[in-house]
N, C-alpha and C positions, 0 to 999 in steps of 0.2 A: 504494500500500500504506500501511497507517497499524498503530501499534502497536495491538498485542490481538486482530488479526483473524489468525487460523491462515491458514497458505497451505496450499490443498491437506488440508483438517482435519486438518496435523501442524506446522508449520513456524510458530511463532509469532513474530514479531519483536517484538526487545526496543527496539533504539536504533537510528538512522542511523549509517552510519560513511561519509555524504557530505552535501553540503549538497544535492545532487538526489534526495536520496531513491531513489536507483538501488542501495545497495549495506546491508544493516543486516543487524547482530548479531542471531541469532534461536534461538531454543530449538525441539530438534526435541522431540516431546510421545511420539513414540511409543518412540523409541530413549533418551529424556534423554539427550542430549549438544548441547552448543554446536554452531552452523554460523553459517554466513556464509550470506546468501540475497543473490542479484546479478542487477540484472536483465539479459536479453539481447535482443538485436536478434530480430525474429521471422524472419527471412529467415536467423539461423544455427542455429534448433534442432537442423539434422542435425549439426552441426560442432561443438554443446555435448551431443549424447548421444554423439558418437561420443568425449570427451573422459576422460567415464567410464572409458574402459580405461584411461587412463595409471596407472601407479604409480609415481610415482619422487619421493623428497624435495625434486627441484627443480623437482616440481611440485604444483601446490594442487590437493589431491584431489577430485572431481568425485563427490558423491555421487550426486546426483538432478537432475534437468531436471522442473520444475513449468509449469503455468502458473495465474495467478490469473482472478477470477471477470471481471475485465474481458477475459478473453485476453491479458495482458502473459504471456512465457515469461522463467521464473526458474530460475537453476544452483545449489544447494544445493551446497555445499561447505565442508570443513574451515572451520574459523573462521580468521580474520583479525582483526587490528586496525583497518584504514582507512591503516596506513602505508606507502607506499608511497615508491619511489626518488626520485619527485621532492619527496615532504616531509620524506626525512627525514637531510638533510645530503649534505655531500661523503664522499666513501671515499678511504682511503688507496691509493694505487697498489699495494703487495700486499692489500688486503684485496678492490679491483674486480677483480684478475684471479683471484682465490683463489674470488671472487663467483659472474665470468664464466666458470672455468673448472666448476661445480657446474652454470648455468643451459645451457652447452655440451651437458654430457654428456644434461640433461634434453632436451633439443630433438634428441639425438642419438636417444635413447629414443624420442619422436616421431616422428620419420620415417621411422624402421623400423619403425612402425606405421603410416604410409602417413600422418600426420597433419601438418599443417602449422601453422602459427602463425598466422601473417600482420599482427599485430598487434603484435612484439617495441617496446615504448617502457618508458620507466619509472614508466609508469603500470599496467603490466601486471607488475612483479615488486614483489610486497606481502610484509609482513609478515603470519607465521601465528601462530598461538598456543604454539608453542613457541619462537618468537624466529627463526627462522629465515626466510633470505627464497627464495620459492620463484614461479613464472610462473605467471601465471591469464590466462584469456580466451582460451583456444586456439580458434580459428575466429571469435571471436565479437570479437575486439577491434577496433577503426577508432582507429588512431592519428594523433595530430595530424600536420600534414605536417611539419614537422624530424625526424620519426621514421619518414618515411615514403621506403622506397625507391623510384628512379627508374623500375625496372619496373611495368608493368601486370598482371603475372600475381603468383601472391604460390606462389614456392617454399621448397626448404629453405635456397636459396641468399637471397634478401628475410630469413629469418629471423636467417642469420650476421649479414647487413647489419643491420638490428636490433637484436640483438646487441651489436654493435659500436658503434652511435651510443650503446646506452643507456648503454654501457660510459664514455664518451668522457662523458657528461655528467652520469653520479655520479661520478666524477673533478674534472671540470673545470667543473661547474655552470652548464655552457649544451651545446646541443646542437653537433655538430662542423661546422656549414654555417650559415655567414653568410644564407645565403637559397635558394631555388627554384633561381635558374641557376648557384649555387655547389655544390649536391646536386646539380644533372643533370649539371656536369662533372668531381665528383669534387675540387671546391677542398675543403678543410677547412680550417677556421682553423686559426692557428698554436696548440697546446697551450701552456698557460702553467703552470700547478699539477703537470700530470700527464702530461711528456714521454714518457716509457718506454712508459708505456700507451696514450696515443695513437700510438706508432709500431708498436706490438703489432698496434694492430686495425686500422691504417687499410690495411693488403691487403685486408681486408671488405667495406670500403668502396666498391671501384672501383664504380662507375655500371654497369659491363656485369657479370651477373652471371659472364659466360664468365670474366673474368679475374680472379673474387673471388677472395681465401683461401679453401681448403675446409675444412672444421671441422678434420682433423688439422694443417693447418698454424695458424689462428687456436689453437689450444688451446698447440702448442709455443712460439709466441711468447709466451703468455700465459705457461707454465709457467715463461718464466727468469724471470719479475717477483715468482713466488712462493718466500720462500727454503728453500730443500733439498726442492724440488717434483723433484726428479731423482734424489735420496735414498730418498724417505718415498712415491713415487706422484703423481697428479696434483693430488689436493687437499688433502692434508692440511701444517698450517702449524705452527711449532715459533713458540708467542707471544714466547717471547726473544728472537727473532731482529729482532722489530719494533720494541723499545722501549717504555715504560711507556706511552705515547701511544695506542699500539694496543690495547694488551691488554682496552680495553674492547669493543675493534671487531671481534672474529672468536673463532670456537672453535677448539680445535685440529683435531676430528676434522669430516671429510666430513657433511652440507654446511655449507658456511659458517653460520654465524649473525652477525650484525653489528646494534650497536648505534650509527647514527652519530652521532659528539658530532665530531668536530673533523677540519679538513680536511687534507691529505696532509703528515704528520712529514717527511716529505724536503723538498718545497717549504718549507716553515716553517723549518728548519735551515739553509737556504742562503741564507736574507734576512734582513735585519736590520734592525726598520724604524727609520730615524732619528725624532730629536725634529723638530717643525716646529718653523721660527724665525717664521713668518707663516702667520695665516690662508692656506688659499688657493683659487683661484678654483675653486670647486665647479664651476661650467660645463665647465672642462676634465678633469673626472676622468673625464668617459668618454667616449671615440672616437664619430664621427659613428657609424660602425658600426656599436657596439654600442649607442647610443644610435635606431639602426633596427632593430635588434633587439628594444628594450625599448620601443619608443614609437614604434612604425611613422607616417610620416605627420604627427608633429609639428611644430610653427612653431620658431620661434626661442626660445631657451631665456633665461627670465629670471631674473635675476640683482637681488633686490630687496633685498636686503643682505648686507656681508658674510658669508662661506663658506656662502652658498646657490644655487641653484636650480632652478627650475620646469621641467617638459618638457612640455606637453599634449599631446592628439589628441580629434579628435572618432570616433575610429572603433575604438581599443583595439588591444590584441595580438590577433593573424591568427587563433589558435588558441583567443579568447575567444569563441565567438558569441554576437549579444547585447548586449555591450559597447555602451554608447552613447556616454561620455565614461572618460576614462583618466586618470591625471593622476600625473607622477614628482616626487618633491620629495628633494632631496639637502642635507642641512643637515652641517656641518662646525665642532665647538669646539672650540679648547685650552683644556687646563685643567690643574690643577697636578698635579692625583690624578685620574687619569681611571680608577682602578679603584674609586675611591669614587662619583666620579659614575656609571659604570656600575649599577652596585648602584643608587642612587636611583633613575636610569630605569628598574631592573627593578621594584622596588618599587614605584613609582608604573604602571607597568604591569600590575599584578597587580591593582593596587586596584581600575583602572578596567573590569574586568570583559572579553571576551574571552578569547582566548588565548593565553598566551605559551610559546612553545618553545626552550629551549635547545640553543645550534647547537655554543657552541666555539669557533665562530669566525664569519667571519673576523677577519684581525687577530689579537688576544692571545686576545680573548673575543666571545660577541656572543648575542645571542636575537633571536627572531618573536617579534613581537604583532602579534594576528589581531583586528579591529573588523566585527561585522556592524552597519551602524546602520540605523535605520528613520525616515527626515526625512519629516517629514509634508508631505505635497504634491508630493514627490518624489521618494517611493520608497526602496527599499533602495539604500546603499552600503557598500563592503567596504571596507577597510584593509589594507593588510600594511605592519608596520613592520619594519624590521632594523635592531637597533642595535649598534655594537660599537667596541670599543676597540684603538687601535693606537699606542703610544709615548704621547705625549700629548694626544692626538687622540680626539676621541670624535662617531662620523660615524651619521646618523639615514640611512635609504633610505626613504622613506616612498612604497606606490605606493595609490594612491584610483580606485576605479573604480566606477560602475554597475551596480546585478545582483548577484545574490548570492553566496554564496562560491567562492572558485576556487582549487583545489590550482597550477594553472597560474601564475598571478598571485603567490603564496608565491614561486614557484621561479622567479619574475621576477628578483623581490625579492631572494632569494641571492644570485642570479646575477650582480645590479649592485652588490653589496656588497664580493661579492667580486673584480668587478674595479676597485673604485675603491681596495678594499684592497692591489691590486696595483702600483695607479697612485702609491699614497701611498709604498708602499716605495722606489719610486724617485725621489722628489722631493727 
């Protein structure tokens, strides 16, 4: 699809809101109103016409199923932004179950319409045009495998599971399984940010769907983590109750609406990150583990000057396809005013063109900067940087890969930010 060309001689698109050109902002011509035009797999059109009946806020409305002049099949639906869970920060622990208790009842709505999900990651709950964030891709989604449950059939009981991981990793900004044989027997990493809420869903979780939570019990867990949810109904949230922290992160009334800037007020209240007396060894700030997580398949990490180092791979993350080369670079300075240097890195990040997004955190403060570059003779590569400040520490995550841009590769990037923000606290 390219701009200016109608889909279907109504459905015009204005801009991409991916770097595959699979998903773009489009103007319908006959009704004038905004949509989102999304492409689909051709093997789900019955599963994105049958999508059209849902009606519920915590779901993205299903106007139309097209297809264009090449035969691609496209779902017209409500407008979106392009923001989705995995680009847009951590959530506070009442605000992911205040979240997951709206995307519950939606999937509830589904399947008493005989329709299933199959696809629940957080690549599939976006942000819509009134701020609210609501599930898209009902039939039609293929989620990466950390998001993928151990069954081969995809029930309502795959979707809680789903659910639950997505739940676990806007919290905690990685997925809740170490890898493949840690998914098939139900290990989940230990929760670091966001305790409560990972012991809420991990019933979901179990590997055999016989012994999952069923939504009424995943919901009840859910509802202590939201305050006076036992008062006021199931979703609705009293913003005093949060702290000024939050008040930017949620609405009060049914469904959620969430703006995320900064990751879980409770974590952050219970650490106190000390000053560093020494540089220190950037190599150890992240566990073999999650260093297999971020950098599947990598050699020995180099360490080429003080509070740095390198990770490579010739093959990239599992969930990139594509990827030819990958490359993690973890840089670490003291400094005197690390809130003045902050500010200069953002500043000189803005200048240099891409994008920079404002996270929050980790740490005190921190932002994305996004580089597409175009190297002559060898192709496009992409950048994700995460910068941020913690006492007086001011630490770069810089990840460099092959191929063009990746929401994926972003949510890398937090992910190890924020656990070497973890790691520093206890140093």
């Amino acid at each position: 699809m390219t701009p200016h060309a109608p889909l279907a001689g109504r459905y015009r698109p204005l801009r991409p809101l991916d770097a595959e050109g699979s998903a773009w902002h489009a103007a319908d011509e006959l009704l004038h109103r905004d949509v989102t035009v999304r492409r689909v797999p051709a093997d789900t059109l019955a599963a994105a016409r049958a999508a059209t009946a849902l009606k519920h806020r915590g779901v993205v409305t299903v106007h139309d199923v097209v297809t264009d002049d090449e035969g691609a099949a496209w779902a017209v639906t409500e407008p979106a932004d392009g923001t989705t869970l995995y680009t847009a920060g951590l959530l506070p622990q009442p605000v992911a179950a205040a979240l997951g208790l709206d995307l519950l009842d939606a999937l509830a709505h589904a399947h008493a319409l005989g329709i299933v999900h199959g696809g629940v990651e957080p690549g599939t709950v976006v942000r819509c045009a009134d701020g609210r964030f609501a599930l898209t891709g009902f039939g039609t989604a293929r989620p990466s495998p950390a998001f993928t449950p151990p069954e081969p059939d995809r029930t309502p009981a795959s979707d809680l599971w789903g659910l639950a991981a997505t739940l676990c990793a806007a919290a905690e900004g990685r997925p809740p399984f170490a890898g493949p044989d840690a998914l098939r027997y139900g290990q989940p990493l230990p929760a670091v940010r966001a305790p409560r809420l990972a012991a809420a869903v991990q019933p979901a979780l179990h590997p055999d769907p016989a012994g999952r939570a069923t939504a009424p019990a995943l919901a009840a867990g859910l509802r202590r983590l939201v305050p006076s949810a036992r008062d006021r109904g199931p979703l609705r949230i009293h913003p005093a109750l949060l702290g000024a922290a939050a008040l930017a992160l949620l609405a009060v009334t049914v469904p959620v609406t969430v703006a995320f800037a900064s990751p879980d007020p409770v974590a952050k209240s219970t650490t106190t990150s000390p000053r560093l007396t020494a540089v220190p060894d950037a190599c150890k700030l992240l566990t073999d583990e999650q260093i297999a997580q971020l950098v599947p398949g990598t050699d020995e990490p180099m360490n080429y000057m003080a509070g740095t180092c390198n990770w490579r791979t010739a093959t990239g993350l599992g969930d990139l396809p594509g990827t030819l080369s990958l490359s993690l670079d973890v840089k670490v300075a003291l400094v005197n005013n690390p809130g003045d240097s902050l500010k200069s890195e953002r500043r000189m990040a803005s200048y240099g063109g891409g994008e920079v997004i404002e996270l929050g955190g980790p740490g005190d403060d921190g932002f994305v900067k996004e580089t597409l570059m175009n190297l002559s003779g060898s192709g496009d590569r992409f950048m994700t940087e995460v910068v941020f400040r913690q006492a007086n520490a001011v630490v770069t995550v810089e990840f460099t890969r092959s191929g063009p841009a990746s929401a994926a590769l972003r949510q890398a990037a937090i992910r190890g930010a924020y656990w070497i923000a973890e790691e520093l606290r206890r140093a």
